[in-house]
C-alpha positions in Angstrom: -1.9 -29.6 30.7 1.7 -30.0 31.4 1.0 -32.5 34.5 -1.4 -34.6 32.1 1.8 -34.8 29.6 4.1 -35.8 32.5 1.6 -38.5 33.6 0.8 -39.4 30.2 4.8 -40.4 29.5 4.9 -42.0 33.3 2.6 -44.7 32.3 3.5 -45.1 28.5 7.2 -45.7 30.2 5.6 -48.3 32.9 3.6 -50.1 30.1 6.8 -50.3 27.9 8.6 -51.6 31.0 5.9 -54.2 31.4 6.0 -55.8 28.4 9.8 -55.6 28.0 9.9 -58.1 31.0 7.2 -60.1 29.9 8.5 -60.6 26.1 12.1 -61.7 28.3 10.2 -64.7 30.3 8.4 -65.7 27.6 11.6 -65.9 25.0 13.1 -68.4 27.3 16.0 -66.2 28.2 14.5 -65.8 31.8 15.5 -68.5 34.6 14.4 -72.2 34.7 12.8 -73.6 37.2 15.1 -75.6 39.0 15.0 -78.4 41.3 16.6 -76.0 44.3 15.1 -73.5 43.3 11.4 -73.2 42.8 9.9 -74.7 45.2 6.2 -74.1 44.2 6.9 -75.8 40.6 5.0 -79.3 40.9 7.5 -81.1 39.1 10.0 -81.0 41.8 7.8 -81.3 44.5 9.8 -84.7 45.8 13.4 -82.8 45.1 15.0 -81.9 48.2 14.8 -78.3 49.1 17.5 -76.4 50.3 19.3 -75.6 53.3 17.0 -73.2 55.3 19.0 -69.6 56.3 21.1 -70.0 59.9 17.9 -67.6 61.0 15.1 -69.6 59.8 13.0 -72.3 62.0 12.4 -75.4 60.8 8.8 -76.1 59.7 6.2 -77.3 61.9 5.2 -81.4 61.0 2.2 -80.5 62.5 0.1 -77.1 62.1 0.3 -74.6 65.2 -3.3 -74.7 65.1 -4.0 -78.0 65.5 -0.9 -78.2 68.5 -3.1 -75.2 69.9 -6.1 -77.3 69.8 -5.0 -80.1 71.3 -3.2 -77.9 74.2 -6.9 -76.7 74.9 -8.6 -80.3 74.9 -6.0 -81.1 77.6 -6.6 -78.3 79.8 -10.1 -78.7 79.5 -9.9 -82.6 80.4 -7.4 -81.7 83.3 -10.1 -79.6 85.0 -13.1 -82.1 84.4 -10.7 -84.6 85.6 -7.9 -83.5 87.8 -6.5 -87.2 89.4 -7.0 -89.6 86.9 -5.3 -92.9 85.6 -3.5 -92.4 81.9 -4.9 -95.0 80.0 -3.0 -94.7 76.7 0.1 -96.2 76.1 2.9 -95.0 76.1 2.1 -92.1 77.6 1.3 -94.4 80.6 4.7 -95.9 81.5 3.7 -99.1 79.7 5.0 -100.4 76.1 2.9 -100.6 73.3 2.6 -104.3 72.3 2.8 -104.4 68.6 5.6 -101.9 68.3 8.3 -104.0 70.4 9.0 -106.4 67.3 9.2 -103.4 65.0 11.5 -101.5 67.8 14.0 -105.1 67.4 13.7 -105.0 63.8 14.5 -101.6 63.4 17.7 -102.2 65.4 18.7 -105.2 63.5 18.1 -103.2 60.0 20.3 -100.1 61.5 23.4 -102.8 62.8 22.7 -104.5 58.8 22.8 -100.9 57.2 25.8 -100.2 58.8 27.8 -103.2 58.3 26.8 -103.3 54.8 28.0 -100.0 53.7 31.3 -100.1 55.0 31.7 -103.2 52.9 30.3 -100.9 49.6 31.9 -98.0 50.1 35.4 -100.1 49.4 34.3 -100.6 45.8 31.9 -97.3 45.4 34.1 -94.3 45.8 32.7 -92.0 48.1 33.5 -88.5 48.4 33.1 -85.5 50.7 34.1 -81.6 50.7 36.6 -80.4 52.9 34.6 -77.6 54.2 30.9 -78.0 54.1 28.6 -81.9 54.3 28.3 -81.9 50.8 28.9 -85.4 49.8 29.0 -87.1 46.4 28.7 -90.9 45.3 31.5 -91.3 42.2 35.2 -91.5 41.0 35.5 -88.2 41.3 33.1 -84.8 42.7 31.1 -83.1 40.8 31.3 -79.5 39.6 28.1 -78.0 41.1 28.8 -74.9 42.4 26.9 -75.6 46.3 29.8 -74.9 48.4 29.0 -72.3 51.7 32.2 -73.6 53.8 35.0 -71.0 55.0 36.6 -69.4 52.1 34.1 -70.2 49.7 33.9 -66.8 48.0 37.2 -67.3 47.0 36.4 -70.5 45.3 33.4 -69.5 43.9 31.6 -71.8 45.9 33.8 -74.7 44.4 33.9 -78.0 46.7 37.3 -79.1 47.7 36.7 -83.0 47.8 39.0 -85.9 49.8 37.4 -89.2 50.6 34.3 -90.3 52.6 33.2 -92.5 54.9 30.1 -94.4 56.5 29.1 -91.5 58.6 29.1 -89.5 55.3 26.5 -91.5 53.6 24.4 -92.0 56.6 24.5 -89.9 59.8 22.6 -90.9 63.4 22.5 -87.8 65.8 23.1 -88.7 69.0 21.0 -88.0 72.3 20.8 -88.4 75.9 19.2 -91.7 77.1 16.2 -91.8 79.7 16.3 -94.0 82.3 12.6 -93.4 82.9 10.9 -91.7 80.4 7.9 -91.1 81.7 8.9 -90.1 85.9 11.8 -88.1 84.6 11.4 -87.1 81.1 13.8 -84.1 81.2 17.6 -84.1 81.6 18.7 -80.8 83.3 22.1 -78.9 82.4 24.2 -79.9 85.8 23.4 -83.6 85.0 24.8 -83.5 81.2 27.7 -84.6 82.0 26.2 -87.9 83.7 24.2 -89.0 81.6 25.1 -91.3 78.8 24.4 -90.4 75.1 23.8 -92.7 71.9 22.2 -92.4 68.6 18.9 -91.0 68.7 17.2 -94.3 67.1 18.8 -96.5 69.3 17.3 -94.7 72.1 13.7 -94.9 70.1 14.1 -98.3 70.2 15.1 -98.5 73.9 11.9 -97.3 74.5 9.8 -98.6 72.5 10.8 -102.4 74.0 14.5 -103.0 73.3 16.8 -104.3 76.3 20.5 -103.5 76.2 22.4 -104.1 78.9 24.3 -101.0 78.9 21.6 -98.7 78.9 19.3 -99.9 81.5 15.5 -98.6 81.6 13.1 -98.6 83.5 9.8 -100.7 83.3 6.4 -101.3 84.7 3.8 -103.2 85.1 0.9 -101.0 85.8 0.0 -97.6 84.6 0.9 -93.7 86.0 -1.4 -91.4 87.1 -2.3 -87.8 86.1 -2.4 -85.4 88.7 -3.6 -81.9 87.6 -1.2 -82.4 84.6 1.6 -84.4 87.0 2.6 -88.1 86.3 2.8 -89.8 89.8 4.3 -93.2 89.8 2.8 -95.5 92.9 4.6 -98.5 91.6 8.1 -97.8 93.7 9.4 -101.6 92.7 11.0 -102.0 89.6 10.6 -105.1 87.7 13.7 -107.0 86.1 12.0 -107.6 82.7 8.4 -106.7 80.8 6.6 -109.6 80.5 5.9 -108.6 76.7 9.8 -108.8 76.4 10.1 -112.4 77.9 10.1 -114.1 74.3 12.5 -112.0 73.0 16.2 -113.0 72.9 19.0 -110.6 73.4 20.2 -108.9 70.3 23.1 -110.7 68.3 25.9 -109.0 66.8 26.4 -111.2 64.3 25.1 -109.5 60.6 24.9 -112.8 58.6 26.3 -111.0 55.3 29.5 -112.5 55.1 30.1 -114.2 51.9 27.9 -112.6 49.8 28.8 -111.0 46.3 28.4 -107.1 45.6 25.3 -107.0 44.4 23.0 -109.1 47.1 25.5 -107.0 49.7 23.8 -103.9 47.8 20.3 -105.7 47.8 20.5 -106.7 51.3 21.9 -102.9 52.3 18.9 -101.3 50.7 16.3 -103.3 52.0 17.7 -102.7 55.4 17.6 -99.3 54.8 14.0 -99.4 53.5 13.0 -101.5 56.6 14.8 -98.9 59.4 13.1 -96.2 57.8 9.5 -97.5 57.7 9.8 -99.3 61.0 10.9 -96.0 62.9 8.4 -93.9 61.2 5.8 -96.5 62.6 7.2 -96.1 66.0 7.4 -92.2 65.9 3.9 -92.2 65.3 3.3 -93.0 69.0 6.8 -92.1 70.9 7.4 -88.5 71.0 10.6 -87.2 69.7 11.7 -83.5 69.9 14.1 -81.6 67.7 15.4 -78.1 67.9 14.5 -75.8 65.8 17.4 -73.9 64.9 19.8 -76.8 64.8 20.0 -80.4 64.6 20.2 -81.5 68.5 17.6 -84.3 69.2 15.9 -86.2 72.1 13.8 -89.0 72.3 10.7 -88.5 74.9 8.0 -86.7 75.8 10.4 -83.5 76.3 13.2 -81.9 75.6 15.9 -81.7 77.6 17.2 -78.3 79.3 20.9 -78.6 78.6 22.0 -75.2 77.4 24.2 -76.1 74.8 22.2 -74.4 71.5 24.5 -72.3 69.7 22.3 -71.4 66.6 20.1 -68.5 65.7 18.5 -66.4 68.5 20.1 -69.1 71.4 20.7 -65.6 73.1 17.7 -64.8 74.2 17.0 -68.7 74.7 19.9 -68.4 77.3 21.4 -71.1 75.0 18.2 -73.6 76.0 16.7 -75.5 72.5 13.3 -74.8 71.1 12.0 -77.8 70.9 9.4 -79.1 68.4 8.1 -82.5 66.9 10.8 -84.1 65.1 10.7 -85.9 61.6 12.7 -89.4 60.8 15.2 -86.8 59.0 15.9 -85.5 62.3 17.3 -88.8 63.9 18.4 -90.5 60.4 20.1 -88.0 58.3 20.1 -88.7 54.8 22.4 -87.0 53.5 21.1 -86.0 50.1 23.6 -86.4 46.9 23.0 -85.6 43.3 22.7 -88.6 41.3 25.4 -89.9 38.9 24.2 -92.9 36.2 27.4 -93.8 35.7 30.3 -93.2 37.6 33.1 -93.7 35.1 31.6 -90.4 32.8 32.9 -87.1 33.6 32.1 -84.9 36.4 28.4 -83.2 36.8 28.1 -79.5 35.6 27.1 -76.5 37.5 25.2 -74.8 34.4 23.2 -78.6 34.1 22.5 -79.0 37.8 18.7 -78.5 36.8 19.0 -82.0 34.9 20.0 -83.8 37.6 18.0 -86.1 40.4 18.9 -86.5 43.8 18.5 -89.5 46.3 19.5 -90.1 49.4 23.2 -91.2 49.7 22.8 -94.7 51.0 20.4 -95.5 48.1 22.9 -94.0 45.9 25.3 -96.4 47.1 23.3 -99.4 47.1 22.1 -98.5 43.2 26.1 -98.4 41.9 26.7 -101.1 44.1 24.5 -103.2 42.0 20.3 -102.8 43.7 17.6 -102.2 41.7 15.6 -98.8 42.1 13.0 -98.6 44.5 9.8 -97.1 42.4 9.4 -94.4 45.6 12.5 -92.6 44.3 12.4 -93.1 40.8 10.7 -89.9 40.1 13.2 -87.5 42.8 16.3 -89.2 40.8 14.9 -87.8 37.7 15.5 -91.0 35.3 12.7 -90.0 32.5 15.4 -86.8 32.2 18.0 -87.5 29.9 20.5 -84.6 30.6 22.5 -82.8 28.0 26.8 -83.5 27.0 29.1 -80.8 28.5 29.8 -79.6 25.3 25.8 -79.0 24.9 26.1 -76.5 27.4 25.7 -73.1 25.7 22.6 -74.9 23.1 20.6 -75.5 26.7 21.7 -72.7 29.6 
């Protein structure tokens, strides 16, 4: 009788329990979904998510199982097959002909983007924290509490801003170039320090078709061959220049944007923007391009390289060597996220609004204060059907 009491006052306590939490969510006093925060609420499915923990692996583009399938289908065909010519481009040694125009353009759009923000970001202010990549687009930086820098207990995760620059708005990680991507597609660590390094899209246009003198690559005429899972390369010659390159002219460094007001710089800016980014995803689609996945070291090929210079998570056991993984356009163009400000002359944003706010990628922040229209792709992640609340409507809304 006396355990029946005990259990009977267990559960009346449990069910009390239950219903106090439920009665707290459902009177609003509970937390909002924000844009950072819940990532399973559909309406902010386009907001950038964020950071992952120092420990964490970046996702997978494409599902393990599928990669496992595939590796099977390869084996299988290298045992049906084991000396056979590779027929598909440009796993072959041979350029793919309608991405060599799109490999120019995208070049030309990158030098354009460039050029064009260093001439905005002299009338937009810019402005970056001292201690962590936070960056903000306005007069002066906002109040959201994001901060994860040295010391930033102390500041209660306050961002201590000075001023910014290009690479702020837009950074291109750098990677080693290939001389032959396909007969030596990996680097090793004693020849680091030999081999040259540029931005990672550069280098994706290199091989898809683009010719610069001071990164020379090698081309050929006729395809590799597959030997039990080996490329050999019969064709010892190398040829001075792919005939699909012949009606291409060398690149000019001359942007053309000289003259031109604010707002067409801003126009111009964006669409170059717009025109890298889709051009290089097209490209990625058939050149391979690794990432690690525990930080943000890139290479462009078929491999990675084995340079053991990864200092992140679990690079112990690694022997400091990269996991590599397929790479995203975010791995070799980093957007740089920023909350977005609709006018920059109002006061600062607040921490206890952040869950009004939008975000965009910095250079199309830049480009929209510097006079662009928006793109309609990005109208829903900068959040303009939300009109957000006055400081002093703080406490009526949190």
């Amino acid at each position: 009788m006396q355990r029946r009491g005990i259990g009977g006052v267990f559960n009346l306590n449990k069910l009390c329990f239950g219903l106090t939490r439920k009665s707290f969510f459902a009177s609003g006093e509970g937390e909002f979904p924000t844009p950072n925060g819940d990532e399973d609420d559909p309406m902010y499915s386009d907001i950038p998510k964020n950071s992952r923990k120092k420990s964490e692996r970046k996702p997978y583009p494409t599902p393990m199982k599928v990669l496992i399938r595939r590796a099977k289908e390869e084996k299988i065909s290298r045992k049906a097959e084991p000396a056979r010519v590779v027929e598909e481009a440009p796993g072959n040694g041979l350029l793919v002909p309608e991405l060599v125009e799109v490999a120019h353009q995208v070049y030309r759009a990158r030098e354009s983007l460039i050029y064009g923000l260093s001439k905005i970001i002299e009338v937009v202010p810019v402005k970056r924290c001292r201690f962590c990549a936070e960056v903000h687009i306005g007069k002066d930086g906002h109040g959201i509490r994001t901060c994860s820098g040295p010391k930033s207990r102390l500041r209660n995760a306050a961002h201590v801003w000075g001023r910014g620059e290009v690479k702020d708005v837009v950074y291109f990680p750098s990677c080693f170039h290939l001389h032959d991507r396909v007969g030596k597609p990996r680097i090793g660590h004693d020849e680091r320090s030999k081999t040259l390094r540029l931005p990672a899209i550069v280098e994706l246009c290199i091989q898809a078709g683009l010719d610069l003198k001071c990164y020379p690559t090698k081309r050929r005429r006729n395809p590799v061959y597959s030997v039990e899972g080996r490329i050999v390369d019969f064709e010892k010659v190398e040829i001075d220049q792919d005939p699909l390159l012949e009606h291409f002219h060398p690149i000019s460094q001359s942007i053309g944007q000289d003259g031109k007001n604010l707002g067409d710089l801003s126009m111009e800016t964006l669409k170059s923007w717009l025109e890298m980014r889709s051009g290089a995803k097209k490209i990625m689609e058939k050149y391979n391009v690794q990432t690690c996945g525990y930080c943000p070291e890139v290479q462009v090929g078929p491999k990675g390289h084995k340079v053991r210079m990864c200092r992140a998570s679990k690079h112990q056991s690694r022997n400091g060597l990269h996991a590599w993984q397929e790479a995203t356009f975010d791995d070799i163009v980093g957007p740089n996220y920023v909350w977005h400000v609709k006018d920059l002359h109002k006061s600062v944003l607040v921490n206890d609004l952040k869950r009004f706010y939008g975000k965009a990628p910095a250079v199309l922040e830049v480009c929209i204060h510097g006079g662009a229209p928006i793109p309609d792709e990005y109208r829903s992640m900068l959040r303009l059907d939300v009109v957000p609340p006055e400081c002093d409507e703080v406490d009526l809304v949190a």
